[in-house]
Residue, then its C-alpha position, 0 to 999 in steps of 0.5 A: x497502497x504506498x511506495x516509501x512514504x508516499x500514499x497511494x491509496x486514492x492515486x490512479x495507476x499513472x500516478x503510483x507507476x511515476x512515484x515507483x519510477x522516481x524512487x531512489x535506489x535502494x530498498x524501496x517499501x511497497x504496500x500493496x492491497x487487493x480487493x475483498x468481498x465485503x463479508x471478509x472485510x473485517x477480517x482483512x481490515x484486522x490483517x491490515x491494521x496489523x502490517x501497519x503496526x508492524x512496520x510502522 
């Protein structure tokens, strides 16, 4: 999870909503991940990869 450049991943919720506050105006770039069940995990780590190198 990421707001611009700033990582999220390990973050509490206080945290990302201060970081998505203080972002400046504009477009803002967010990165949004959602828990999956651990028999899907390979198949959305691969989705996940994906976006990266999609936007990177």
């Amino acid at each position: 999870m990421f707001v611009n450049d700033e990582d999220l991943s390990n973050s509490t919720l206080d945290r990302a909503v201060a970081v998505l506050k203080a972002a400046p105006q504009g477009i803002v770039r967010l990165g949004i991940a959602k828990p999956v069940p651990i028999d899907q995990g390979g198949f959305s780590l691969k989705i996940y990869d994906w976006f990266l190198r999609s936007i990177g």
